[in-house]
C-alpha positions, 0 to 999 in steps of 0.5 A: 391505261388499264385500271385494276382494283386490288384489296392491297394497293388499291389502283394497279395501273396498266400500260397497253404493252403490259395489258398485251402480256397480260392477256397471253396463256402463260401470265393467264395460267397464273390465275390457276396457280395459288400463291400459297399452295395449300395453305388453305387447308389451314386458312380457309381464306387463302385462295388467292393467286399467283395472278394477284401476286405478280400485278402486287410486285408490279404495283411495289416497284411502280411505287419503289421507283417513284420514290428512288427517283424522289430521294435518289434522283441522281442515280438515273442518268435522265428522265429516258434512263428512268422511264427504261427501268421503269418498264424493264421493272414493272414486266421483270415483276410481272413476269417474274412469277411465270416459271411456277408450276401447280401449288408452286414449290410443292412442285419442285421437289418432284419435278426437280427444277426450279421454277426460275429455270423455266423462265427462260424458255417461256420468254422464247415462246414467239408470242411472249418474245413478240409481246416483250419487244412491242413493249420496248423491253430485252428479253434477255435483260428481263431474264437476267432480273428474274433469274438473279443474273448479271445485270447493268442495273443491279437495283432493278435485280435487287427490287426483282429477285434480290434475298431482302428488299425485293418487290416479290417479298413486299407485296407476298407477306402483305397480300399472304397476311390479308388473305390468311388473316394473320395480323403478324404479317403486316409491316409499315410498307408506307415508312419503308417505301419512303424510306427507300435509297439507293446507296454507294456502298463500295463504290456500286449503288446498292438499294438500302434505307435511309436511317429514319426507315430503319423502325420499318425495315425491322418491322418487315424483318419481324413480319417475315419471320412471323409469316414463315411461323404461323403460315408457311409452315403451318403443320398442316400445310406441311402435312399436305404438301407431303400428301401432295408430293405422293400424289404428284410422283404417283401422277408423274412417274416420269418427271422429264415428261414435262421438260418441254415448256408447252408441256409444263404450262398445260399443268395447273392446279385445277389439272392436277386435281381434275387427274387425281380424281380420274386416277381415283388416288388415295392420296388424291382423294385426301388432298380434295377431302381434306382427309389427315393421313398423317398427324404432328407427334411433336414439333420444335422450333428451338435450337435447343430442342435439337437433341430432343428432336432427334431423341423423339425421332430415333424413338419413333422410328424404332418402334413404327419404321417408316410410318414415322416421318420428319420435317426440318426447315432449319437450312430454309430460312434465317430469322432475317432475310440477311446474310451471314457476313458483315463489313464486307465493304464492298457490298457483295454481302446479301444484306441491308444497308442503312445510311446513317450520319456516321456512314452507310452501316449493315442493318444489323449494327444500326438496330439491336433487334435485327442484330439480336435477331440474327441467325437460324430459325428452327422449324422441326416437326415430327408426323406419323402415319394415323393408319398405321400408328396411334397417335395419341400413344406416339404423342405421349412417347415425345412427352415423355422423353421431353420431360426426361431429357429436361429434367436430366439438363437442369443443374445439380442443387447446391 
Protein backbone atom coordinates (compact mmCIF):
# COMPACT_ATOMS: atom_id res chain seq x y z
CA UNK A 1 0.00 0.00 0.00
CA UNK A 2 1.15 3.35 -1.10
CA UNK A 3 0.40 6.35 0.91
CA UNK A 4 0.14 9.75 -1.10
CA UNK A 5 -0.69 13.14 0.45
CA UNK A 6 -3.22 15.13 -1.23
CA UNK A 7 -4.44 18.88 -0.19
CA UNK A 8 -8.09 17.58 -1.09
CA UNK A 9 -8.53 13.93 0.61
CA UNK A 10 -6.02 14.13 2.47
CA UNK A 11 -4.58 10.18 2.36
CA UNK A 12 -4.81 8.64 -1.45
CA UNK A 13 -4.24 4.86 -0.94
CA UNK A 14 -2.72 2.89 -3.46
CA UNK A 15 -2.53 -0.83 -4.28
CA UNK A 16 0.71 -2.52 -5.85
CA UNK A 17 -1.41 -3.12 -9.05
CA UNK A 18 -2.48 0.51 -9.09
CA UNK A 19 1.17 1.63 -7.95
CA UNK A 20 2.33 -0.51 -11.36
CA UNK A 21 0.05 1.70 -13.46
CA UNK A 22 0.85 4.54 -12.07
CA UNK A 23 4.36 4.24 -12.69
CA UNK A 24 3.87 3.54 -16.51
CA UNK A 25 4.63 7.02 -19.21
CA UNK A 26 1.21 7.20 -20.51
CA UNK A 27 -0.52 7.87 -16.51
CA UNK A 28 3.10 9.76 -15.70
CA UNK A 29 2.51 11.98 -19.00
CA UNK A 30 -0.66 13.20 -16.71
CA UNK A 31 1.90 15.21 -14.59
CA UNK A 32 2.71 17.33 -17.62
CA UNK A 33 -0.77 18.15 -18.61
CA UNK A 34 -2.69 20.80 -16.40
CA UNK A 35 -5.90 20.20 -15.45
CA UNK A 36 -7.05 23.46 -16.18
CA UNK A 37 -5.23 24.53 -19.28
CA UNK A 38 -4.60 27.84 -19.15
CA UNK A 39 -6.82 29.05 -16.53
CA UNK A 40 -3.85 29.96 -14.96
CA UNK A 41 -3.15 33.24 -16.89
CA UNK A 42 -6.23 34.05 -14.94
CA UNK A 43 -5.42 32.49 -11.56
CA UNK A 44 -2.04 32.37 -11.05
CA UNK A 45 -2.56 29.37 -8.59
CA UNK A 46 -4.00 27.18 -11.11
CA UNK A 47 -1.05 24.88 -12.00
CA UNK A 48 -2.04 21.77 -10.93
CA UNK A 49 -2.52 18.68 -13.00
CA UNK A 50 -3.98 16.01 -14.56
CA UNK A 51 -1.83 13.59 -12.40
CA UNK A 52 -3.40 15.13 -9.16
CA UNK A 53 -6.98 15.05 -10.52
CA UNK A 54 -7.10 11.45 -11.63
CA UNK A 55 -5.57 9.95 -7.69
CA UNK A 56 -8.72 12.58 -6.61
CA UNK A 57 -11.51 10.68 -8.64
CA UNK A 58 -9.74 7.45 -7.56
CA UNK A 59 -9.86 8.58 -4.16
CA UNK A 60 -13.98 9.69 -4.52
CA UNK A 61 -15.00 6.56 -5.72
CA UNK A 62 -12.96 4.50 -2.96
CA UNK A 63 -15.26 6.69 -0.59
CA UNK A 64 -18.48 6.31 -2.93
CA UNK A 65 -18.21 2.77 -2.76
CA UNK A 66 -17.75 2.20 0.93
CA UNK A 67 -20.61 4.32 1.56
CA UNK A 68 -22.94 2.29 -1.25
CA UNK A 69 -21.91 -0.67 0.31
CA UNK A 70 -22.85 0.90 3.82
CA UNK A 71 -26.48 2.18 2.58
CA UNK A 72 -26.87 -0.11 -0.24
CA UNK A 73 -25.24 -3.24 0.56
CA UNK A 74 -27.75 -5.20 -1.14
CA UNK A 75 -26.92 -4.22 -4.32
CA UNK A 76 -23.54 -6.31 -4.51
CA UNK A 77 -24.00 -10.05 -4.74
CA UNK A 78 -21.20 -10.64 -2.08
CA UNK A 79 -18.28 -9.38 -0.69
CA UNK A 80 -16.24 -10.88 -4.04
CA UNK A 81 -18.54 -8.95 -6.37
CA UNK A 82 -17.94 -5.71 -4.19
CA UNK A 83 -14.11 -6.16 -4.21
CA UNK A 84 -14.23 -6.62 -8.54
CA UNK A 85 -15.99 -3.28 -8.68
CA UNK A 86 -14.01 -1.83 -6.16
CA UNK A 87 -10.94 -2.46 -8.41
CA UNK A 88 -12.50 -2.11 -11.95
CA UNK A 89 -13.53 1.50 -10.29
CA UNK A 90 -10.81 2.96 -8.55
CA UNK A 91 -8.23 2.07 -12.16
CA UNK A 92 -11.48 2.96 -14.69
CA UNK A 93 -10.94 6.42 -12.40
CA UNK A 94 -7.46 6.48 -12.56
CA UNK A 95 -7.05 5.85 -16.03
CA UNK A 96 -10.24 7.65 -17.12
CA UNK A 97 -8.26 10.95 -17.85
CA UNK A 98 -5.11 9.15 -19.96
CA UNK A 99 -6.69 10.08 -23.31
CA UNK A 100 -6.10 14.03 -22.96
CA UNK A 101 -3.89 15.74 -24.73
CA UNK A 102 -1.68 19.38 -23.91
CA UNK A 103 -4.03 22.06 -22.26
CA UNK A 104 -6.57 19.23 -22.30
CA UNK A 105 -9.76 20.45 -24.58
CA UNK A 106 -8.12 23.34 -25.99
CA UNK A 107 -6.59 20.73 -27.90
CA UNK A 108 -9.37 18.83 -29.37
CA UNK A 109 -10.89 21.47 -31.36
CA UNK A 110 -7.48 21.37 -33.47
CA UNK A 111 -6.81 18.07 -33.57
CA UNK A 112 -10.55 16.84 -34.06
CA UNK A 113 -11.09 13.92 -31.70
CA UNK A 114 -11.97 13.60 -28.34
CA UNK A 115 -9.71 12.72 -25.77
CA UNK A 116 -11.93 9.64 -24.80
CA UNK A 117 -11.35 8.06 -28.29
CA UNK A 118 -7.81 7.94 -27.58
CA UNK A 119 -8.32 5.88 -24.66
CA UNK A 120 -8.75 2.69 -26.40
CA UNK A 121 -5.64 2.43 -28.04
CA UNK A 122 -3.65 3.38 -25.12
CA UNK A 123 -5.19 0.44 -23.20
CA UNK A 124 -3.85 -1.81 -26.04
CA UNK A 125 -0.24 -0.66 -25.50
CA UNK A 126 1.45 -4.02 -24.33
CA UNK A 127 2.66 -2.59 -20.91
CA UNK A 128 -0.78 -0.84 -19.81
CA UNK A 129 -2.67 -4.08 -21.33
CA UNK A 130 0.09 -6.22 -18.99
CA UNK A 131 -0.19 -3.70 -15.82
CA UNK A 132 -4.27 -4.01 -16.07
CA UNK A 133 -4.24 -7.73 -16.31
CA UNK A 134 -1.62 -8.28 -12.89
CA UNK A 135 -3.99 -6.04 -11.65
CA UNK A 136 -7.24 -8.49 -11.97
CA UNK A 137 -9.06 -5.85 -14.14
CA UNK A 138 -10.60 -6.48 -18.18
CA UNK A 139 -9.43 -4.22 -20.39
CA UNK A 140 -12.21 -3.98 -22.49
CA UNK A 141 -14.56 -3.46 -19.28
CA UNK A 142 -12.41 -0.22 -18.17
CA UNK A 143 -12.70 0.91 -21.75
CA UNK A 144 -16.60 0.63 -21.88
CA UNK A 145 -16.65 2.82 -18.18
CA UNK A 146 -14.37 5.33 -19.34
CA UNK A 147 -15.86 5.71 -22.73
CA UNK A 148 -19.35 5.82 -21.47
CA UNK A 149 -20.37 2.50 -23.30
CA UNK A 150 -22.48 -0.48 -22.31
CA UNK A 151 -21.74 -1.96 -19.32
CA UNK A 152 -23.08 -4.89 -16.79
CA UNK A 153 -22.38 -2.36 -13.90
CA UNK A 154 -24.00 0.88 -14.77
CA UNK A 155 -23.18 2.50 -11.22
CA UNK A 156 -19.47 1.83 -12.11
CA UNK A 157 -20.51 4.08 -15.44
CA UNK A 158 -22.35 6.52 -13.70
CA UNK A 159 -19.38 7.03 -10.88
CA UNK A 160 -16.84 6.98 -14.31
CA UNK A 161 -18.25 8.91 -16.98
CA UNK A 162 -22.13 9.40 -15.99
CA UNK A 163 -23.28 13.65 -16.87
CA UNK A 164 -24.04 14.27 -13.09
CA UNK A 165 -22.85 12.29 -9.90
CA UNK A 166 -19.46 11.05 -11.55
CA UNK A 167 -16.19 10.66 -9.71
CA UNK A 168 -14.35 12.73 -12.36
CA UNK A 169 -16.94 15.89 -11.43
CA UNK A 170 -16.57 15.44 -7.48
CA UNK A 171 -13.13 15.82 -7.21
CA UNK A 172 -12.62 18.34 -10.56
CA UNK A 173 -14.93 21.38 -8.88
CA UNK A 174 -13.24 20.77 -5.42
CA UNK A 175 -9.58 20.36 -6.45
CA UNK A 176 -10.28 23.39 -9.29
CA UNK A 177 -11.78 25.53 -6.34
CA UNK A 178 -8.74 25.03 -4.18
CA UNK A 179 -6.21 25.89 -6.48
CA UNK A 180 -7.97 28.96 -8.12
CA UNK A 181 -9.23 30.14 -4.70
CA UNK A 182 -12.77 30.55 -6.01
CA UNK A 183 -14.94 29.74 -2.66
CA UNK A 184 -18.03 29.20 -4.99
CA UNK A 185 -16.88 26.05 -6.17
CA UNK A 186 -17.00 24.35 -2.75
CA UNK A 187 -19.89 21.70 -1.95
CA UNK A 188 -20.86 19.51 1.22
CA UNK A 189 -18.94 16.67 -0.36
CA UNK A 190 -19.24 14.74 3.03
CA UNK A 191 -23.41 15.32 3.06
CA UNK A 192 -23.58 14.25 -0.44
CA UNK A 193 -21.19 11.11 -0.18
CA UNK A 194 -23.20 9.99 2.68
CA UNK A 195 -26.14 10.65 1.27
CA UNK A 196 -25.26 8.29 -1.96
CA UNK A 197 -27.85 5.27 -2.87
CA UNK A 198 -28.25 3.15 -5.34
CA UNK A 199 -31.89 3.23 -6.38
CA UNK A 200 -34.67 1.04 -8.51
CA UNK A 201 -35.83 3.23 -10.78
CA UNK A 202 -37.73 1.21 -13.51
CA UNK A 203 -36.46 -1.72 -12.53
CA UNK A 204 -32.46 -1.21 -13.09
CA UNK A 205 -30.57 0.49 -10.30
CA UNK A 206 -29.50 3.77 -10.96
CA UNK A 207 -27.11 6.00 -8.51
CA UNK A 208 -29.33 8.58 -7.07
CA UNK A 209 -29.54 10.40 -3.38
CA UNK A 210 -31.25 9.79 -0.61
CA UNK A 211 -34.07 12.65 0.38
CA UNK A 212 -32.06 13.94 3.32
CA UNK A 213 -28.94 14.54 0.71
CA UNK A 214 -31.01 16.61 -1.60
CA UNK A 215 -29.55 20.20 0.21
CA UNK A 216 -26.10 18.94 -0.95
CA UNK A 217 -26.90 17.72 -4.35
CA UNK A 218 -28.14 21.40 -4.90
CA UNK A 219 -25.02 22.78 -3.43
CA UNK A 220 -22.95 20.50 -5.93
CA UNK A 221 -25.40 21.89 -8.59
CA UNK A 222 -24.79 25.40 -7.59
CA UNK A 223 -20.83 25.01 -7.37
CA UNK A 224 -20.79 23.55 -10.72
CA UNK A 225 -22.61 26.61 -12.39
CA UNK A 226 -20.35 28.73 -10.40
CA UNK A 227 -17.25 27.02 -11.65
CA UNK A 228 -18.16 27.25 -14.92
CA UNK A 229 -18.84 31.21 -14.65
CA UNK A 230 -16.14 32.32 -12.74
CA UNK A 231 -13.39 29.81 -13.79
CA UNK A 232 -14.11 27.88 -17.00
CA UNK A 233 -14.83 30.45 -18.99
CA UNK A 234 -13.12 33.24 -17.43
CA UNK A 235 -12.12 35.85 -20.64
CA UNK A 236 -9.17 35.55 -20.41
CA UNK A 237 -9.07 31.98 -20.15
CA UNK A 238 -11.13 32.09 -23.52
CA UNK A 239 -9.14 34.84 -25.05
CA UNK A 240 -5.96 32.38 -24.42
CA UNK A 241 -7.34 29.43 -25.73
CA UNK A 242 -7.86 31.06 -29.02
CA UNK A 243 -4.41 32.35 -28.96
CA UNK A 244 -3.47 28.66 -27.94
CA UNK A 245 -5.85 27.18 -31.12
CA UNK A 246 -3.57 29.31 -33.59
CA UNK A 247 -0.57 28.57 -32.35
CA UNK A 248 -1.50 24.81 -32.11
CA UNK A 249 -2.79 24.77 -35.80
CA UNK A 250 0.37 26.91 -36.93
CA UNK A 251 2.41 23.67 -34.92
CA UNK A 252 0.17 20.91 -36.54
CA UNK A 253 -0.44 21.65 -39.98
CA UNK A 254 -1.39 18.22 -40.45
CA UNK A 255 -3.44 17.06 -37.29
CA UNK A 256 -3.57 13.24 -38.28
CA UNK A 257 0.37 13.59 -37.99
CA UNK A 258 -0.55 12.46 -34.56
CA UNK A 259 -3.31 9.59 -34.91
CA UNK A 260 -0.85 7.04 -34.23
CA UNK A 261 -1.00 6.70 -30.22
CA UNK A 262 3.01 6.74 -29.71
CA UNK A 263 2.89 9.95 -31.57
CA UNK A 264 0.00 11.59 -29.67
CA UNK A 265 1.45 10.80 -26.21
CA UNK A 266 5.00 12.35 -26.88
CA UNK A 267 3.16 15.61 -26.70
CA UNK A 268 2.65 17.37 -23.60
CA UNK A 269 2.11 20.82 -22.41
CA UNK A 270 5.79 21.49 -21.64
CA UNK A 271 6.47 20.27 -25.69
CA UNK A 272 4.15 22.15 -26.90
CA UNK A 273 5.78 25.49 -25.42
CA UNK A 274 9.33 24.26 -25.83
CA UNK A 275 8.30 24.01 -30.00
CA UNK A 276 6.65 27.34 -29.96
CA UNK A 277 9.68 28.92 -28.90
CA UNK A 278 11.75 27.17 -31.23
CA UNK A 279 9.42 28.09 -34.19
CA UNK A 280 9.70 31.51 -32.53
CA UNK A 281 5.74 32.04 -32.93
CA UNK A 282 4.01 35.11 -32.48
CA UNK A 283 1.03 33.68 -30.97
CA UNK A 284 3.70 31.41 -29.27
CA UNK A 285 5.25 34.07 -27.72
CA UNK A 286 2.01 35.67 -26.35
CA UNK A 287 0.96 32.31 -24.74
CA UNK A 288 4.68 32.07 -22.78
CA UNK A 289 4.44 36.39 -21.90
CA UNK A 290 1.11 36.53 -21.21
CA UNK A 291 0.74 39.14 -24.11
CA UNK A 292 -3.19 40.25 -24.83
CA UNK A 293 -3.58 40.09 -28.38
CA UNK A 294 -7.33 40.30 -28.31
CA UNK A 295 -9.48 42.15 -25.85
CA UNK A 296 -13.37 41.45 -24.48
CA UNK A 297 -15.70 44.17 -26.20
CA UNK A 298 -18.46 42.96 -24.29
CA UNK A 299 -19.91 39.88 -22.69
CA UNK A 300 -23.35 38.61 -21.95
CA UNK A 301 -24.35 36.00 -19.98
CA UNK A 302 -28.51 36.48 -20.14
CA UNK A 303 -30.59 35.04 -22.55
CA UNK A 304 -32.29 38.12 -22.75
CA UNK A 305 -29.17 39.82 -23.88
CA UNK A 306 -29.43 37.55 -27.16
CA UNK A 307 -30.43 40.46 -29.53
CA UNK A 308 -28.11 42.62 -27.89
CA UNK A 309 -25.36 40.34 -28.55
CA UNK A 310 -25.92 39.89 -31.91
CA UNK A 311 -26.68 43.42 -32.40
CA UNK A 312 -23.12 44.47 -30.91
CA UNK A 313 -21.87 41.76 -33.02
CA UNK A 314 -23.03 42.57 -36.48
CA UNK A 315 -21.79 45.93 -35.46
CA UNK A 316 -18.41 45.32 -34.92
CA UNK A 317 -18.03 43.12 -37.48
CA UNK A 318 -19.05 45.95 -39.79
CA UNK A 319 -16.81 48.13 -39.05
CA UNK A 320 -13.49 45.97 -38.34
CA UNK A 321 -14.41 42.23 -40.37
CA UNK A 322 -12.57 39.88 -39.16
CA UNK A 323 -10.55 41.63 -36.45
CA UNK A 324 -13.80 41.28 -34.63
CA UNK A 325 -14.47 37.43 -33.12
CA UNK A 326 -17.21 35.79 -31.00
CA UNK A 327 -17.32 33.20 -28.32
CA UNK A 328 -20.55 31.44 -27.42
CA UNK A 329 -20.93 28.38 -24.64
CA UNK A 330 -24.58 28.72 -24.56
CA UNK A 331 -25.07 24.60 -26.57
CA UNK A 332 -22.01 23.78 -23.75
CA UNK A 333 -23.45 23.70 -20.48
CA UNK A 334 -27.03 23.52 -18.89
CA UNK A 335 -27.21 25.75 -15.35
CA UNK A 336 -27.45 21.85 -14.11
CA UNK A 337 -25.47 18.84 -14.87
CA UNK A 338 -29.53 17.43 -15.93
CA UNK A 339 -31.28 16.49 -18.45
CA UNK A 340 -34.13 17.99 -20.28
CA UNK A 341 -36.76 15.09 -19.98
CA UNK A 342 -38.69 14.40 -16.87
CA UNK A 343 -41.09 11.03 -15.63
CA UNK A 344 -39.35 8.98 -18.12
CA UNK A 345 -39.59 6.07 -15.85
CA UNK A 346 -37.52 3.92 -16.70
CA UNK A 347 -34.29 5.75 -15.77
CA UNK A 348 -32.75 6.40 -19.15
CA UNK A 349 -33.14 10.36 -18.55
CA UNK A 350 -29.68 11.62 -17.74
CA UNK A 351 -30.91 13.02 -14.39
CA UNK A 352 -30.55 12.71 -10.56
CA UNK A 353 -32.67 10.79 -8.63
CA UNK A 354 -33.94 11.17 -5.14
CA UNK A 355 -35.73 8.66 -3.31
CA UNK A 356 -38.13 10.48 -1.17
CA UNK A 357 -41.28 8.52 1.31
CA UNK A 358 -43.50 9.25 -1.70
CA UNK A 359 -40.99 7.26 -4.08
CA UNK A 360 -37.98 7.80 -6.16
CA UNK A 361 -38.69 11.49 -7.95
CA UNK A 362 -36.17 13.66 -10.41
CA UNK A 363 -34.16 15.83 -8.48
CA UNK A 364 -36.06 18.73 -10.10
CA UNK A 365 -39.55 17.87 -8.30
CA UNK A 366 -37.76 17.24 -4.92
CA UNK A 367 -35.91 20.82 -4.76
CA UNK A 368 -37.58 24.09 -6.19
CA UNK A 369 -34.17 25.56 -6.58
CA UNK A 370 -32.75 22.86 -9.12
CA UNK A 371 -36.17 22.71 -10.59
CA UNK A 372 -36.12 26.79 -10.91
CA UNK A 373 -32.56 26.55 -11.98
CA UNK A 374 -33.40 24.10 -14.79
CA UNK A 375 -32.21 25.10 -18.50
CA UNK A 376 -29.49 26.82 -20.40
CA UNK A 377 -26.89 29.23 -19.13
CA UNK A 378 -25.54 31.87 -21.54
CA UNK A 379 -21.84 32.55 -21.86
CA UNK A 380 -21.32 35.44 -24.88
CA UNK A 381 -18.46 37.19 -25.41
CA UNK A 382 -17.20 39.39 -27.99
CA UNK A 383 -13.44 40.08 -28.32
CA UNK A 384 -11.31 42.42 -31.00
CA UNK A 385 -8.05 42.17 -32.31
CA UNK A 386 -5.67 45.21 -29.91
CA UNK A 387 -3.65 45.41 -33.11
CA UNK A 388 -6.01 45.92 -35.31
CA UNK A 389 -8.75 47.88 -33.49
CA UNK A 390 -9.03 50.31 -30.66
CA UNK A 391 -10.58 48.93 -28.25
CA UNK A 392 -11.79 51.39 -26.19
CA UNK A 393 -13.90 52.79 -29.10
CA UNK A 394 -15.23 48.99 -29.88
CA UNK A 395 -16.20 49.30 -26.23
CA UNK A 396 -17.93 52.16 -26.44
CA UNK A 397 -19.87 50.98 -29.96
CA UNK A 398 -21.39 47.93 -27.48
CA UNK A 399 -22.46 50.43 -24.79
CA UNK A 400 -24.02 52.25 -27.11
CA UNK A 401 -26.14 50.07 -28.57
CA UNK A 402 -26.84 48.29 -24.97
CA UNK A 403 -28.40 51.47 -23.79
CA UNK A 404 -30.44 51.89 -27.36
CA UNK A 405 -31.76 48.80 -27.40
CA UNK A 406 -33.04 48.86 -23.85
CA UNK A 407 -34.14 51.99 -23.72
CA UNK A 408 -36.40 50.78 -27.18
CA UNK A 409 -37.69 47.50 -24.87
CA UNK A 410 -39.11 49.59 -21.96
CA UNK A 411 -42.83 49.86 -22.12
CA UNK A 412 -44.79 53.15 -23.11
CA UNK A 413 -45.71 55.26 -19.90
CA UNK A 414 -49.41 55.42 -19.48
Amino acid sequence: MKRIFDPIHRFIELEDGEMRLVGLPPIQRLRRLRQLGLAYLAFPSAEHSRFSHVLGALAVGERVLQSLRAHSGGYFKDENDFQLQRRLLRISLLLHDVGHGPFSHSCEAVLGRRHETRTAAILALPDVHAALEDAGVDSFEVLSLVAGGASRYPVLRELVSGPNLDGDRMDYLLRDAYFTGVSGGGYDFDQLLASLRILDVGGRPQLGVDGRGVVALESFVLARYMMFATVYFHHTTRMFERVLQEALRELWPDPSALDPIGEYLAWDDFRVFDELRRTGSEMGRALRDRVTIYGLAAEFTAERDLSVFTACERALRERYGDAVWSDSQEELLHRLPLGTSMHSGDGSAPTVWVGTPRGVVDAREASDVIGKLSGKAYWRKIFVDKRRVDLDRARAVCREIDARMRRESEPLPF
